[in-house]
N, C-alpha and C positions, 0 to 999 in steps of 0.2 A: 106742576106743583109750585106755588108761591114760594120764593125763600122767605126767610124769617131775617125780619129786621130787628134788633131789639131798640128800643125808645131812648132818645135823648135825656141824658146825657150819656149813656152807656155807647151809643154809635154815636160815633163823629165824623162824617166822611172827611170832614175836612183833613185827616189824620193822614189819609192817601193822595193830597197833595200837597203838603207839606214842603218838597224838595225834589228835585232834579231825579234825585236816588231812587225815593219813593214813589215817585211817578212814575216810572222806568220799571219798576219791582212790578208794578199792578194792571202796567195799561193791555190795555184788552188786544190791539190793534199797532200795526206796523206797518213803515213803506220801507223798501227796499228796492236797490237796484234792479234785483232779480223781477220785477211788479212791470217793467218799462217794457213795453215797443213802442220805437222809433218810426215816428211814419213821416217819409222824405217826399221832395217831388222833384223828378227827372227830366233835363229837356236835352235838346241837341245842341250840338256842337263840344265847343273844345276849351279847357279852363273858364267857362262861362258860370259865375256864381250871381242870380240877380236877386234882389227881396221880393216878395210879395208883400204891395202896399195896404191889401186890407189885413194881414198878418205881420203886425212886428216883427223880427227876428227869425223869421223863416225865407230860405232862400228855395229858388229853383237853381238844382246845379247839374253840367252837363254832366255825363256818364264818371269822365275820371275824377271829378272832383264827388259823385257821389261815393266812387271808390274809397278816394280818401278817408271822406265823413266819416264811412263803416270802419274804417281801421280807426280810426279816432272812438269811434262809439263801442266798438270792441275792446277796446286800451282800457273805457270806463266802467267796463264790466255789462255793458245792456245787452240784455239777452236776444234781442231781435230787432228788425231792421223793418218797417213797411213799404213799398213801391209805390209810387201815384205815376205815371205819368203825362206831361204837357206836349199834348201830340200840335203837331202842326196840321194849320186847319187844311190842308192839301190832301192832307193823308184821312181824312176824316169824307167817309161815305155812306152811301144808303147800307151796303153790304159790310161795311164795318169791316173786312179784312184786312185791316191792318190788325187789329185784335189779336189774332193766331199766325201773325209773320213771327219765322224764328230773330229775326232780326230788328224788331222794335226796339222801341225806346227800351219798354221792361225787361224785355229778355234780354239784350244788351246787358242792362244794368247787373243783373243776379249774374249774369258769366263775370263782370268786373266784382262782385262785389263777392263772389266765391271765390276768386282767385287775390283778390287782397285780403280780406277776413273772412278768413276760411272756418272760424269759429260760432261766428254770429249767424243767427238763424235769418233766411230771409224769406219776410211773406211778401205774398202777391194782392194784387187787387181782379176780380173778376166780375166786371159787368163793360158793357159796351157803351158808355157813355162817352169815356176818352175819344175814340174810336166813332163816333155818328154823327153823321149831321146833324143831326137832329136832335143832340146832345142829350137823347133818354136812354137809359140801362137796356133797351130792349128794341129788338127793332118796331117801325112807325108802321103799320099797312093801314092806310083809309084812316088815317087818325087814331089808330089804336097800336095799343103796345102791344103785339102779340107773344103769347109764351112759350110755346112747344117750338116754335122755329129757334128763338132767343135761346133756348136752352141749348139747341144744339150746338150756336155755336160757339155758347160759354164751354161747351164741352172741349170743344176745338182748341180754345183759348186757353182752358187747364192743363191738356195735354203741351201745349207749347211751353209755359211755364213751368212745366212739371222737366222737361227736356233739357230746358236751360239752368234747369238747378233748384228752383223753388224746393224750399223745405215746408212750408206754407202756405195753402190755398183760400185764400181770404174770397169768399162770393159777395157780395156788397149789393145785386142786381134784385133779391128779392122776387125772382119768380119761382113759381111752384115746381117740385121735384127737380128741383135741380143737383141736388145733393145727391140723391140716389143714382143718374146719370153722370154725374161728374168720380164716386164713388167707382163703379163697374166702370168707367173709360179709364181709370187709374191703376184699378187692379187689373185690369185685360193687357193694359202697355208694360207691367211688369215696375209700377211707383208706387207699391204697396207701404213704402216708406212715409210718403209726401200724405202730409197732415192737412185735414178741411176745419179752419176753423170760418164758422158759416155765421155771416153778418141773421142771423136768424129774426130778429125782432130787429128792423131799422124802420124808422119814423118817418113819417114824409113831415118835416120840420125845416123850418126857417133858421136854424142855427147851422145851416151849412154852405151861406151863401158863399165867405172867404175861402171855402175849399172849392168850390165854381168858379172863382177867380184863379185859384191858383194853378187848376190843368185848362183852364180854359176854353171850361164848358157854360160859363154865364151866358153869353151873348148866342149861343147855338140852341141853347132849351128853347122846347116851342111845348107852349102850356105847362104841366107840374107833374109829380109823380105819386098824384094821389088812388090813382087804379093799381098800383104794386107798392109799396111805401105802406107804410102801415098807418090807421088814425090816430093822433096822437091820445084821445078819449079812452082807447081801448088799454085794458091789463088782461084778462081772460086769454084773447088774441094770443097774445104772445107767447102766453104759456101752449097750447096748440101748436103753434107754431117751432116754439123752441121742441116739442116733445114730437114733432115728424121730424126735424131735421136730426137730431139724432139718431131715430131708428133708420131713417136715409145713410147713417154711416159717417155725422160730423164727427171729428173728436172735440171738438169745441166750440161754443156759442157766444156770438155778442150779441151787445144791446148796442143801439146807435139811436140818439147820442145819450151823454152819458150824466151830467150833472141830474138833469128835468127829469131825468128815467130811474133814478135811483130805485125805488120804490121795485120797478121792473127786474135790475140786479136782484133785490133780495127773493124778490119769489121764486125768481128760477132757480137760485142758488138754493133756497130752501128744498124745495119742489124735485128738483132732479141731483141735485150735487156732483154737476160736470163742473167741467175746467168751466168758469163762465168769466168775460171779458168783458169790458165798456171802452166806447172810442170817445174821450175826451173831444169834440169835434172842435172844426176853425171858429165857428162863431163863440163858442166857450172859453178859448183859448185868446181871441180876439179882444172881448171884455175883460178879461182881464191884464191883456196887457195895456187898452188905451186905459183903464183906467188907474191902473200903475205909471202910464207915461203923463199922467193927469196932474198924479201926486195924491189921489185920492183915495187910495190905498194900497199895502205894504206888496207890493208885487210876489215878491220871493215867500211871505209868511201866506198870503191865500194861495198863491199856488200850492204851496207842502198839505195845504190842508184840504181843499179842493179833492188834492189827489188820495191822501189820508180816507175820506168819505166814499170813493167805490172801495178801499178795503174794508171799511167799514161794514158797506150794504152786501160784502160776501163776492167779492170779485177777486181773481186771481190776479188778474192781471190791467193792466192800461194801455192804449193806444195812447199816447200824447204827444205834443209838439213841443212840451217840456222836459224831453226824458236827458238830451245832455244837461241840460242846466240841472235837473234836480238829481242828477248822475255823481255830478261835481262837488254838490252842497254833502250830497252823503255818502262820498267818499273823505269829506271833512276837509 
């Protein structure tokens, strides 16, 4: 049913922006601290903090300084913390076992990062790209990404993660049923606790290139990830997809990435009304910061609003690279 507007001059919208006060009385939408996870990237070694040049203001930091991060990003109230890490290209194989060492980079990190911020939630990242030579979420047989193998041994991969602490099971790899096996390998270990939010709808998209730089999987990709990756054409898609991983056992779903996919938030959120999330990606996060180091516009005022727009389109929450900056701004 249409609301009922009555005709000028009896309505004035202008009347509900008036003032700071007024605006505030009526807006529809809100960002909060509570809206942020933090997605970091982990390397080796010891007090090592470096940037990453196609990302502004984001560093790769060794294990203790990721520690630190967390307790800082704890102190600002951000609710969760995401893992990437930048494996060395040594440790990167056909069999991709490094993935499910208890002793990687990520699992490392979540023992450091539960025993310094013990408060803050920390998700994981679950696909094999870190981890392969061949720098694709799945492994390569004869040129193809196959999936029934790949899954097994993201399954392998959850359990590790699940082991070392994860409160957070972030899948990113996009192959089928994987949720349903990662679900049953979690309750059978007795981590009925550890939560799957499931990259359910990711894009096979050109806005992720500065996140390929930053674990340093750019120069190892060999062709694209348009056979698992979703068309960027499609919306139907998605919703399919979002509504099996669900009944697979997600407690939560994103959309990847997240400005272009707007549209995508709002159906699911309409559609299903789960926890539904968007990942702010590098190359989003990128524009706007060369064009804030430009001068060409207000860096800090399009970020607030950027992220303002997935609450908008019915998103719980953010993956961003902005979450201490906008942490900071609105703790005042």
């Amino acid at each position: 049913m249409k609301p009922t507007v009555a005709p000028y001059p009896l309505a004035r919208f202008r009347r509900a922006r008036q003032s700071d006060a007024i605006r505030g009385l009526v807006r529809e939408n809100s960002l909060g601290i509570q809206d942020l996870i933090w997605p970091v990237f982990v390397r080796d070694g010891e007090g090592i903090e470096e940037p990453v040049p196609s990302m502004p203001g984001v560093m790769r930091r060794s294990v203790d300084l990721i520690a630190r991060a967390a307790t800082e990003a704890q102190a600002l109230g951000i609710p969760a913390i995401c893992i990437f890490p930048y494996t060395d290209t040594a440790l990167k194989t056909e069999d991709c076992a490094e993935a499910w060492n208890p002793d990687n980079l990520s699992n490392r990190a979540i023992r450091a990062i539960k025993a310094a911020a013990p408060d803050i939630a920390v998700m994981t990242d679950v696909a094999l790209d870190p981890y392969n030579i061949n720098g694709h979420d799945g492994y390569v047989v004869d040129g193809e990404i196959v999936n029934d193998r790949t899954v097994e041994a993201l399954v392998k991969m959850t359990l590790a993660q699940a082991e070392a602490g994860a409160d957070i099971i972030g899948p990113s790899d996009m192959m089928d049923g994987r949720i349903g096996e990662m679900r049953r390998a979690l309750e059978s270990a007795g981590h009925q606790r550890v939560m799957i939010l499931s990259y359910a709808a990711k894009y096979a998209s050109a806005f992720y290139g500065p996140f390929r730089d930053a674990v340093g999987a750019s120069g190892a990709l060999t062709g694209d990830k348009k056979t698992y990756q979703m068309d960027p054409a499609n919306t139907d898609e998605a919703l399919r997809l979002i509504e099996r991983d669900l009944s697979e056992g997600a407690d939560m779903v994103m959309i990847k990435p997240g400005l272009p996919y707007l549209d995508i938030c709002r159906r699911v959120k309409d559609t299903f009304g789960a926890p539904t999330y968007a990942y702010q990606v590098s190359g989003e996060y990128a524009m706007i910061q060369a064009a804030a180091q430009n001068g060409w516009i207000d860096g800090e005022k399009v970020m607030l609003e950027s992220l303002l727009a997935f609450k908008r389109a019915g998103c719980n929450g953010i993956l961003t690279y902005f979450a201490p900056q906008v942490a900071r701004i609105l703790q005042g």
